[in-house]
BALUM-782977 format. One record per residue: residue number from 1; x, y, z of N, C-alpha, C in turn; residue in three letters. Coordinates in Angstrom, 1 decimal. Example, Ala and Ser with C-alpha at 12.3 -4.5 7.8 and 13.67 -1.06 7.14 Angstrom:
BEGIN
[1; [13.2; -5.7; 7.8]; [12.3; -4.5; 7.8]; [13.2; -3.3; 7.8]; 'Ala']
[2; [12.8; -2.2; 7.1]; [13.7; -1.1; 7.1]; [12.9; 0.0; 7.9]; 'Ser']
***
This chain:
BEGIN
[1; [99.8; 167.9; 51.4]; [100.2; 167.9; 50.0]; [100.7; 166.5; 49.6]; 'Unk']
[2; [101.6; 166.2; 50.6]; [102.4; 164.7; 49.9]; [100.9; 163.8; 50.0]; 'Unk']
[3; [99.7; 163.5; 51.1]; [98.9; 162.8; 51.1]; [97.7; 162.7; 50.0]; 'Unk']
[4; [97.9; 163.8; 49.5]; [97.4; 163.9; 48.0]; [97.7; 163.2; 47.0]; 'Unk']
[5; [99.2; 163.6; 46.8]; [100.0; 163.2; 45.5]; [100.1; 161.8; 45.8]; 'Unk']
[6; [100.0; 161.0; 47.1]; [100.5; 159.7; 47.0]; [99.2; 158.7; 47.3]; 'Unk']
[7; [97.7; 159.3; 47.4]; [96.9; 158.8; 47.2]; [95.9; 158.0; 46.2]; 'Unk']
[8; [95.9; 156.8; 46.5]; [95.2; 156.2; 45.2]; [94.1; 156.8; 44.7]; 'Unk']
[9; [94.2; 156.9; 43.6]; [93.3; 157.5; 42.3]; [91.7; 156.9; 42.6]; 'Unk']
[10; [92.2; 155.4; 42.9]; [90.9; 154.6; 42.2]; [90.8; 153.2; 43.7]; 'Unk']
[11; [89.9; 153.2; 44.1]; [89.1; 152.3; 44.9]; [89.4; 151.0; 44.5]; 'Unk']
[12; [89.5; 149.4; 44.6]; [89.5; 148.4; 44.1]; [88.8; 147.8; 45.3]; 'Unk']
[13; [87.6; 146.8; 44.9]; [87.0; 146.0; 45.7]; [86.8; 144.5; 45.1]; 'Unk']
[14; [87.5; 143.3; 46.2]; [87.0; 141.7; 45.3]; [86.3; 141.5; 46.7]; 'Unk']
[15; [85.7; 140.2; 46.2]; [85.0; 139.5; 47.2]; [86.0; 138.2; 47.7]; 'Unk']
[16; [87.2; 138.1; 47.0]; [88.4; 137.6; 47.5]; [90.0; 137.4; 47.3]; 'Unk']
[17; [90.8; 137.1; 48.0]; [92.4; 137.9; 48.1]; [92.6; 138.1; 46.9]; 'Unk']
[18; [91.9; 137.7; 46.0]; [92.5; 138.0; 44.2]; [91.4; 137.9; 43.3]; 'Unk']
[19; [91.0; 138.1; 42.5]; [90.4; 137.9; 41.2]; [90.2; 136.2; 41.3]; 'Unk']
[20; [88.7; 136.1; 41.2]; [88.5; 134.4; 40.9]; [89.1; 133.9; 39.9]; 'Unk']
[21; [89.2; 132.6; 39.9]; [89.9; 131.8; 38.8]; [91.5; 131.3; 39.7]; 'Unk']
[22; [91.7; 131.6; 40.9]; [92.8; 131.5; 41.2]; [93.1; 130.1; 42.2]; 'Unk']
[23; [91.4; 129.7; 42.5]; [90.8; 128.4; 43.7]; [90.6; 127.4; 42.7]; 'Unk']
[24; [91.0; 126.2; 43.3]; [90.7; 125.3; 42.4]; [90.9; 123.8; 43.2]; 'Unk']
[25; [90.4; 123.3; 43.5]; [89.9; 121.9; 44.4]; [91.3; 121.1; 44.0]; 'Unk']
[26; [91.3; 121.2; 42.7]; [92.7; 120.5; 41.7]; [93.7; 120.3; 42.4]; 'Unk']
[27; [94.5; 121.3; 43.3]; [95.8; 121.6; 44.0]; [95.6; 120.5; 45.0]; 'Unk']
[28; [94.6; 120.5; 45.9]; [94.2; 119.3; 47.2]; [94.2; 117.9; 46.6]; 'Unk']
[29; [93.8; 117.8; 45.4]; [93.7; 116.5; 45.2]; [95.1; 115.9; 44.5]; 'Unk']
[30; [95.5; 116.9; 43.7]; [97.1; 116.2; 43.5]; [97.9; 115.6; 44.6]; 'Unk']
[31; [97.7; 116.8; 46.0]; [98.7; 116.7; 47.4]; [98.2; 115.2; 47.8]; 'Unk']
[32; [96.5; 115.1; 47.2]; [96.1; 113.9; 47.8]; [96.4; 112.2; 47.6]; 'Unk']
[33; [96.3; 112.5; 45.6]; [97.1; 111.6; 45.1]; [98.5; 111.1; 45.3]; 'Unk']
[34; [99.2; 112.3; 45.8]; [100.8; 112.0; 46.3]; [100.5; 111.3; 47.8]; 'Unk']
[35; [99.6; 111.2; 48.7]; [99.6; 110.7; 50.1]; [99.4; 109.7; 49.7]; 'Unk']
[36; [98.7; 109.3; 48.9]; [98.1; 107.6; 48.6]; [99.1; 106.9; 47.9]; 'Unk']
[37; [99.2; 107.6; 46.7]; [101.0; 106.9; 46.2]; [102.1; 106.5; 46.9]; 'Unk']
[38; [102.6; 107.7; 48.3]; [103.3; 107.3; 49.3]; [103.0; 106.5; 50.0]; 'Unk']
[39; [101.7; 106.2; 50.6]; [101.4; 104.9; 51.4]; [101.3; 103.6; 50.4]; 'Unk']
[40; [101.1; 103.4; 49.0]; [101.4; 102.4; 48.8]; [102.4; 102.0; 48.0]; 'Unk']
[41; [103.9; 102.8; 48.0]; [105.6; 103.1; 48.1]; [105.4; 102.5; 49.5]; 'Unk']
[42; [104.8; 103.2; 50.5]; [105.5; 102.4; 51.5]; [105.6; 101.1; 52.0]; 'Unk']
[43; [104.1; 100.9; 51.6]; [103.3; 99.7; 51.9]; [104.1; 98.3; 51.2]; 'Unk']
[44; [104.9; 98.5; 50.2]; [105.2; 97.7; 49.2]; [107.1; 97.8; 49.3]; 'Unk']
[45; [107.6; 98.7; 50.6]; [109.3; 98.4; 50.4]; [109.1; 97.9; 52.0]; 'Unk']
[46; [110.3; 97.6; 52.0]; [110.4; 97.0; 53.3]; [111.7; 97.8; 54.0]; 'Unk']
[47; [112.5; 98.1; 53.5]; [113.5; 99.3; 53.6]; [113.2; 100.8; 54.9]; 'Unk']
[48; [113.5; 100.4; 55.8]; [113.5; 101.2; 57.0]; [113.4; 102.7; 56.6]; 'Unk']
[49; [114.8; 103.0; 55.9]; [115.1; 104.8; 55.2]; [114.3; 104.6; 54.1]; 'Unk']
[50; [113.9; 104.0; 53.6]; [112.7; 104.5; 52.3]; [111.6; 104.6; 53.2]; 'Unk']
[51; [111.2; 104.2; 54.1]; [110.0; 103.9; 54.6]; [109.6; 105.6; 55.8]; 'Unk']
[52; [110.8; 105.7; 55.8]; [111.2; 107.3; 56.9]; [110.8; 108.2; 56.2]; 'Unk']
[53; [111.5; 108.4; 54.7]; [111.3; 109.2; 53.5]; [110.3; 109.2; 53.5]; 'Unk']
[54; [109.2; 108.1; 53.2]; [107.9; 107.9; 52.3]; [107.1; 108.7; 53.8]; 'Unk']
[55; [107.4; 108.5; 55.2]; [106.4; 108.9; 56.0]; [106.7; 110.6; 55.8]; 'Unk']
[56; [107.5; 111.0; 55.9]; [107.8; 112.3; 55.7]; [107.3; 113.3; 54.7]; 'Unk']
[57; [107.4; 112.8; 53.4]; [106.8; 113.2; 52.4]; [105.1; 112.8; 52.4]; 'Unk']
[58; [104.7; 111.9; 52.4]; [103.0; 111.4; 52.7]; [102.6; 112.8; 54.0]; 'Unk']
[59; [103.5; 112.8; 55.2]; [102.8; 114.1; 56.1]; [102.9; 115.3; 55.6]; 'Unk']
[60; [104.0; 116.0; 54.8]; [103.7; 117.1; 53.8]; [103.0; 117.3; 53.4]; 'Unk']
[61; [102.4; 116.4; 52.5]; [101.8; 116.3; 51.0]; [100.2; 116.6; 52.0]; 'Unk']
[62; [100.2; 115.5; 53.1]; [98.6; 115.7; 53.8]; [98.4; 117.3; 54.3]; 'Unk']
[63; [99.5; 117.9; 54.9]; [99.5; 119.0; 55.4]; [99.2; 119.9; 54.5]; 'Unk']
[64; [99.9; 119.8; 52.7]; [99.4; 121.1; 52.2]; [97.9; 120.6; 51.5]; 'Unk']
[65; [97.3; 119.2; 51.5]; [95.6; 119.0; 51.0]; [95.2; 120.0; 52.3]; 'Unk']
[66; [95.4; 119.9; 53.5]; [94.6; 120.5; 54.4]; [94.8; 122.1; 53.7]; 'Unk']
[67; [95.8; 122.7; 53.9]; [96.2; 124.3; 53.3]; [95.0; 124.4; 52.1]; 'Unk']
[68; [95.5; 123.9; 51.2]; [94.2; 124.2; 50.3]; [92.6; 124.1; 50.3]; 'Unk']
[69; [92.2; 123.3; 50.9]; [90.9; 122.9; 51.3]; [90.9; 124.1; 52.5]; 'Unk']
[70; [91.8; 124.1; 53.7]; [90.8; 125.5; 54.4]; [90.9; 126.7; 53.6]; 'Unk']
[71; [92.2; 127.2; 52.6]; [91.8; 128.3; 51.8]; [90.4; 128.4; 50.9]; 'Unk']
[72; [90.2; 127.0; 50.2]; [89.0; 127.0; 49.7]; [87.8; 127.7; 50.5]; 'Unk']
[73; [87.9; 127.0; 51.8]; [86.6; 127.1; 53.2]; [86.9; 128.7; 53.2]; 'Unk']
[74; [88.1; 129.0; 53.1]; [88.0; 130.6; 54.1]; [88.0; 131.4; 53.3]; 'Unk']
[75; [88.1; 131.6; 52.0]; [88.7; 132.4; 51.0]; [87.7; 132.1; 49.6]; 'Unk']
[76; [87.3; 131.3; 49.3]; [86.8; 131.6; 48.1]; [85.2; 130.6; 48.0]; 'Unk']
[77; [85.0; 129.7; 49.3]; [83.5; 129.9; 49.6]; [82.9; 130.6; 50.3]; 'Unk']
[78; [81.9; 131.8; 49.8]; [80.6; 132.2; 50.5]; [79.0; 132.0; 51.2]; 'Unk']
[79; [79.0; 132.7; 51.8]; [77.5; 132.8; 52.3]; [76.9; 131.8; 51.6]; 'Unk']
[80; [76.7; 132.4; 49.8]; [75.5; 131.8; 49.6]; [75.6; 130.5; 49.0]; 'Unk']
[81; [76.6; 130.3; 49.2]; [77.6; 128.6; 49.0]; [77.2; 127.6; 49.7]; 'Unk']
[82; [77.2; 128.3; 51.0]; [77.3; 127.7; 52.5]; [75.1; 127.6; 52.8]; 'Unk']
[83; [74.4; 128.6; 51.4]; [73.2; 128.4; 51.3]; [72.8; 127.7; 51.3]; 'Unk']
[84; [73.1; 127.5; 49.8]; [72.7; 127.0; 48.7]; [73.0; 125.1; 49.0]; 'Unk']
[85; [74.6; 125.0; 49.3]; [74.8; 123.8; 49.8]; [75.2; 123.4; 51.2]; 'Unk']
[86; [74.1; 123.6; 52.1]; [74.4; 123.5; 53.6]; [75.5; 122.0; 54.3]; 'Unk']
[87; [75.6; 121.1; 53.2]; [76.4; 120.4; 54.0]; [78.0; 120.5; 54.0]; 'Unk']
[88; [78.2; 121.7; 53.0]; [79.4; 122.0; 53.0]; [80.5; 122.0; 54.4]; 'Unk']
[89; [79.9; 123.0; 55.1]; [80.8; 123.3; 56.2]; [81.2; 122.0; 56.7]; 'Unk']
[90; [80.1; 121.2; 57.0]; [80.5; 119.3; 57.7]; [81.7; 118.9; 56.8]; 'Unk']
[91; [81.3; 118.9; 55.5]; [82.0; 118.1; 54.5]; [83.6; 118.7; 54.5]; 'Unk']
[92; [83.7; 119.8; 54.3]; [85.0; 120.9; 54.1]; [85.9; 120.1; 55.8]; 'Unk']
[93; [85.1; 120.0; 57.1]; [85.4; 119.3; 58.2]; [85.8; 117.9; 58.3]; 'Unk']
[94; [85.1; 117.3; 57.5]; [85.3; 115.9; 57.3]; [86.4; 115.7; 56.3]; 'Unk']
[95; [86.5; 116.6; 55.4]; [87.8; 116.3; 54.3]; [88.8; 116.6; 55.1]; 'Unk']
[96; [89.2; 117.7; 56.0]; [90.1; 117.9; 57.1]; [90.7; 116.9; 57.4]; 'Unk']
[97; [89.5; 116.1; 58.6]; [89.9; 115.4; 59.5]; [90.6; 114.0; 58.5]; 'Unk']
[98; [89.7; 113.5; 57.4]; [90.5; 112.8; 56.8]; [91.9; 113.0; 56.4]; 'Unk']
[99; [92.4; 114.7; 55.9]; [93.6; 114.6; 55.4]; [94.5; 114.3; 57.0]; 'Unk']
[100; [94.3; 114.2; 57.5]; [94.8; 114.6; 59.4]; [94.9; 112.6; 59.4]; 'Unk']
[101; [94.1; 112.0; 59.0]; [94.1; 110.8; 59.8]; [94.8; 110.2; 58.3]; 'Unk']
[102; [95.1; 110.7; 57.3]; [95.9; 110.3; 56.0]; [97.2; 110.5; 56.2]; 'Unk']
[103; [97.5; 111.7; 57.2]; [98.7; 112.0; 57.5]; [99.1; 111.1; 58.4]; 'Unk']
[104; [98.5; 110.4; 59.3]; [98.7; 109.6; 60.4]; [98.8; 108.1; 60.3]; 'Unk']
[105; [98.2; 107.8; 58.8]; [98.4; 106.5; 58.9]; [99.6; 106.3; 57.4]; 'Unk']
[106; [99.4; 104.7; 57.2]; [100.4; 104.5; 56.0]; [99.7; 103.6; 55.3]; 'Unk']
[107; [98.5; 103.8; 55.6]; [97.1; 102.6; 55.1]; [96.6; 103.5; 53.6]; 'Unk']
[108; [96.6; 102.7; 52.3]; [96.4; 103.5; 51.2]; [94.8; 103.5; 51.7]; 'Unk']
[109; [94.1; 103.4; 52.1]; [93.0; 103.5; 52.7]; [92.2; 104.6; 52.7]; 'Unk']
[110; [93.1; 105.2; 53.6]; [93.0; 106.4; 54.2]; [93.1; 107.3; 52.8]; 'Unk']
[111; [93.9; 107.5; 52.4]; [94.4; 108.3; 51.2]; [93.3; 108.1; 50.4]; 'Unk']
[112; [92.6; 107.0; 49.7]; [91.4; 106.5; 49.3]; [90.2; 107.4; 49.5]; 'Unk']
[113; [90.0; 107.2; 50.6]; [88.9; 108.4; 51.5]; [88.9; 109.7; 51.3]; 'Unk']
[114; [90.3; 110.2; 51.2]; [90.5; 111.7; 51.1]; [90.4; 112.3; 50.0]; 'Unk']
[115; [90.8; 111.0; 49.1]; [90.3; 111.5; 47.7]; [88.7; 111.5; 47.2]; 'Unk']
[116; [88.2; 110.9; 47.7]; [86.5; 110.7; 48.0]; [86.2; 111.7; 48.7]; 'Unk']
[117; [86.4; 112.6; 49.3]; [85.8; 113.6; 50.0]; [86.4; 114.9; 49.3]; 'Unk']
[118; [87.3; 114.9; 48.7]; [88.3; 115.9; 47.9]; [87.0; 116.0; 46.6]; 'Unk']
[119; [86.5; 114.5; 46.0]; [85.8; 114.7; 44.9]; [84.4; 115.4; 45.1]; 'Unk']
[120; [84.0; 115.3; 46.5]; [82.8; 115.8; 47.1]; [82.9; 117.5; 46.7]; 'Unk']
[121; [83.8; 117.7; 47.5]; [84.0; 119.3; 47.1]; [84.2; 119.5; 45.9]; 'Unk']
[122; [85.3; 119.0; 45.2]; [85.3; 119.3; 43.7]; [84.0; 119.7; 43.2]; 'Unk']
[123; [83.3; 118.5; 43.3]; [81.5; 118.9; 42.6]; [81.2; 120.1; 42.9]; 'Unk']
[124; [81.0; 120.4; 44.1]; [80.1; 121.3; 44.5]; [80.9; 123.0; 44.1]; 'Unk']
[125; [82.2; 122.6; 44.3]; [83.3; 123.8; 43.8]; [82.7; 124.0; 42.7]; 'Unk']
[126; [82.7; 123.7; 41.6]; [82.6; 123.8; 40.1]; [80.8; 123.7; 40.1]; 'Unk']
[127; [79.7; 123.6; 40.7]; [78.7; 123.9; 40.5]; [78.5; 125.0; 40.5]; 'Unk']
[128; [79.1; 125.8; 41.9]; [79.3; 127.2; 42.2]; [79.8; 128.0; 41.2]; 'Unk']
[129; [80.9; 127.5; 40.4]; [81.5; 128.1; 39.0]; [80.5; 128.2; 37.9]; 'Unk']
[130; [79.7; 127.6; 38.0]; [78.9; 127.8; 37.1]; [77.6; 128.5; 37.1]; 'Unk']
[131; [77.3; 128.9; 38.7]; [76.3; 130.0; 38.5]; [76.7; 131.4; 39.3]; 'Unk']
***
């Protein structure tokens, strides 16, 4: 009786944790813009505790580009993504490893790169959006 009454009415099926519109490349590249900003804050004080600060916040900021980019990979690209544009998987790998060696250095360089590979996905993100 009670498994009745407290039984959903109605089925709901997505193809991911939410209704699209919620992924957006955008979030990674902000985190990304703030790692490059920090390395060249750091690059430019000479200040020991500003410099502790700047590395602290720059590994955050790398840590949540990676969060977003693998949610992108795991969560809101598909099959026919991974079809359609086979170099994804490398590239989604390669933007990784850059936020990983962005987090590790204090070279705006680095940060440079990440956003170059962030722009890679961007494109191909919003291609997908449009078919």
């Amino acid at each position: 009786m009670f498994s009745r009454l407290f039984a959903p009415r109605a089925t709901a099926h997505a193809h991911c944790d939410l209704p699209c519109g919620v992924y957006d490349p955008a979030q990674a590249r902000i985190e990304a813009e703030s790692v490059k900003a920090t390395q060249e804050k750091y690059q430019a004080n000479e200040d020991a505790h500003f410099r502790a600060r700047a590395v602290i916040i720059k590994e955050q900021r790398a840590e949540a580009v990676k969060h977003h980019i693998s949610v992108l990979w795991s969560d809101y690209f598909k099959a026919p993504h991974f079809e359609k544009y086979p170099q994804l998987h490398q590239l989604v790998n390669d933007t990784l490893k850059a936020a990983s060696a962005a987090k590790a250095s204090t070279d705006p360089a680095t940060g440079q790169a990440l956003l170059d590979l962030i722009a890679e996905v961007d494109k191909i993100f919003w291609e997908t959006k449009q078919g």
